[in-house]
C-alpha positions as a LaTeX table, in Angstrom:
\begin{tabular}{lrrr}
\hline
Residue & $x$ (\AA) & $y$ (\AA) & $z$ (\AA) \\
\hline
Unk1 & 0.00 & 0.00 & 0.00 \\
Unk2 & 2.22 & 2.54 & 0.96 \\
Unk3 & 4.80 & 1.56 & $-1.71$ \\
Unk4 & 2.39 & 1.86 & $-4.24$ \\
Unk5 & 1.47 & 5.10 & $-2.87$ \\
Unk6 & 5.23 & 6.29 & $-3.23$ \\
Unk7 & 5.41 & 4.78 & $-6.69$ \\
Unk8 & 2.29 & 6.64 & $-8.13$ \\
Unk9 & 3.89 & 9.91 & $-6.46$ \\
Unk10 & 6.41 & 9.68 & $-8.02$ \\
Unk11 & 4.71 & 9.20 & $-11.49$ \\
Unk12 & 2.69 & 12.17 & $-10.75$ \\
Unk13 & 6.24 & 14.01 & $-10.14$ \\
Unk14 & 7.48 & 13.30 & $-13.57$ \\
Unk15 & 4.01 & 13.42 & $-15.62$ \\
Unk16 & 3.75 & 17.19 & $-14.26$ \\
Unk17 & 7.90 & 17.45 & $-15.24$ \\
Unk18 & 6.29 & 16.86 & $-17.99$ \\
Unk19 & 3.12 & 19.32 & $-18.25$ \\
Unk20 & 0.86 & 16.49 & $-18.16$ \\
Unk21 & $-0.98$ & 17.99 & $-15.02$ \\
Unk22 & $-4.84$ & 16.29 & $-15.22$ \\
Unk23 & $-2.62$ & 13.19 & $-15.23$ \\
Unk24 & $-0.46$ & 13.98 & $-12.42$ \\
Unk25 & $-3.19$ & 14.90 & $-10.17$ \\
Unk26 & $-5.28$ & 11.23 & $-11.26$ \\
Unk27 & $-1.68$ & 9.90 & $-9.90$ \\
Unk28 & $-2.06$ & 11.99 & $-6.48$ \\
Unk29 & $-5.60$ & 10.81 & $-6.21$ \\
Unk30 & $-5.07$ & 7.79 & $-6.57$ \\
Unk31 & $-1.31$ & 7.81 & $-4.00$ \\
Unk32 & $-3.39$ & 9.76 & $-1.07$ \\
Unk33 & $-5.81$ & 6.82 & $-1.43$ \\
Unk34 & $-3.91$ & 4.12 & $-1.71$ \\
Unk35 & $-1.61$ & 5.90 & 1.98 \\
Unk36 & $-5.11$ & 6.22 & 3.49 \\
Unk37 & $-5.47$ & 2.23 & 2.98 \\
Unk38 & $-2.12$ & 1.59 & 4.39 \\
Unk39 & $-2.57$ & 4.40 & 7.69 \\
Unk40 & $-5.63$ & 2.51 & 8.85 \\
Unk41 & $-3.99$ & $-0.72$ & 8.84 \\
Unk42 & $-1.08$ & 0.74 & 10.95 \\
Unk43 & $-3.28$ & 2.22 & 13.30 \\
Unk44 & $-5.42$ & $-1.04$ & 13.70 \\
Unk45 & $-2.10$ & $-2.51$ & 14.70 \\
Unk46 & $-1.45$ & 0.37 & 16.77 \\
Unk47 & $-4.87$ & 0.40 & 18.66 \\
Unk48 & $-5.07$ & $-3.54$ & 19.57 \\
Unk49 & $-1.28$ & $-3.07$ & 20.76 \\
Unk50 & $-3.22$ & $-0.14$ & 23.03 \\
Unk51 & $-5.62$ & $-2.15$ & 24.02 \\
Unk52 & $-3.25$ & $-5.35$ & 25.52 \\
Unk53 & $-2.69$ & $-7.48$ & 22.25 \\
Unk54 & 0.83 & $-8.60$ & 22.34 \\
Unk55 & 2.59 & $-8.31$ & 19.17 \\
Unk56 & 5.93 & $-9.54$ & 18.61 \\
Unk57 & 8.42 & $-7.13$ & 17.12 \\
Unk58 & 8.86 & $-7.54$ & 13.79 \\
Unk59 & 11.79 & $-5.57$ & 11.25 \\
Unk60 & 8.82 & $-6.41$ & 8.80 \\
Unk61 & 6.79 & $-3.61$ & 10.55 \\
Unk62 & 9.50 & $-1.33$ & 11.29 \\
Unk63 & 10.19 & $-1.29$ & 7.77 \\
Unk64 & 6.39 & $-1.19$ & 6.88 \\
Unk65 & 5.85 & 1.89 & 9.31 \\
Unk66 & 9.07 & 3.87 & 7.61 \\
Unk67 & 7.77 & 3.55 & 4.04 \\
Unk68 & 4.32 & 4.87 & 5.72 \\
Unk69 & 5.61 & 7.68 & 7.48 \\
Unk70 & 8.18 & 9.05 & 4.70 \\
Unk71 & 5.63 & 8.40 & 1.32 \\
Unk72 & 3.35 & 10.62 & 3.33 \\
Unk73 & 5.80 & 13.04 & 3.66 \\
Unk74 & 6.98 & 12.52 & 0.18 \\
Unk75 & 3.14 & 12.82 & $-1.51$ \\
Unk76 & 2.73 & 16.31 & 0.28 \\
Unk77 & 5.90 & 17.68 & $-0.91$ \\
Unk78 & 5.46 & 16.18 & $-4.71$ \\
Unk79 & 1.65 & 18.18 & $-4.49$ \\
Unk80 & 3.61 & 20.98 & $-3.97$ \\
Unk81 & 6.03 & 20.66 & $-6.97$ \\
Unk82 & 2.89 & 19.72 & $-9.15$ \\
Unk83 & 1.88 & 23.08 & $-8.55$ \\
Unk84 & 4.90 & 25.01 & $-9.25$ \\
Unk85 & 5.13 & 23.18 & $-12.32$ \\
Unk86 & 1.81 & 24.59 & $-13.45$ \\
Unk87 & 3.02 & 28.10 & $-12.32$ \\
Unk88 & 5.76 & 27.84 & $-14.29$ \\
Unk89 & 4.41 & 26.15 & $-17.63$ \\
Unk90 & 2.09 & 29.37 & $-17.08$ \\
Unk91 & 4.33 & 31.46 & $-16.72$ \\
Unk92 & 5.99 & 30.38 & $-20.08$ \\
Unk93 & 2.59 & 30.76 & $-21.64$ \\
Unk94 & 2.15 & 34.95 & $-20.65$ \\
Unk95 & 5.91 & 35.35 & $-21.80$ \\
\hline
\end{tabular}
């Protein structure tokens, strides 16, 4: 979940490199859902661990929770660059 997330980010990152904006934003749509899938399994895990289920530690969930926490970090700031891609392909335009 969340590595599909990062990989359709990152599509939306080079489809707006590439002025293909209605595109890039499917891509976000479709990243932001696909991290919203993957942040309510983590905090099911997280809530029975709250509520007394034992859960052995795994490097399986470490690693799961890191790709969580930096592809949302990583779809916000790619948002961000779709944007200033379409400021700047407009900015070409009114030159």
């Amino acid at each position: 979940m969340a590595g599909n997330a990062k990989s359709l980010a990152m599509e939306a990152l080079r489809l707006s490199k590439n002025n293909n904006f209605d595109d890039a934003n499917s891509k976000i749509k479709k990243a932001n859902s696909e991290i919203n899938n993957a942040c309510h399994k983590h905090m099911d895990i997280v809530v029975r661990e709250a509520k007394g289920e034992k859960h052995p530690f795994k490097v399986l969930f470490l690693h799961a929770e890191d790709q969580l926490l930096t592809t949302q970090t990583l779809i916000l700031i790619i948002q961000e660059f779709v944007e200033i891609y379409k400021l700047l392909k407009n900015k070409e335009k009114n030159e």
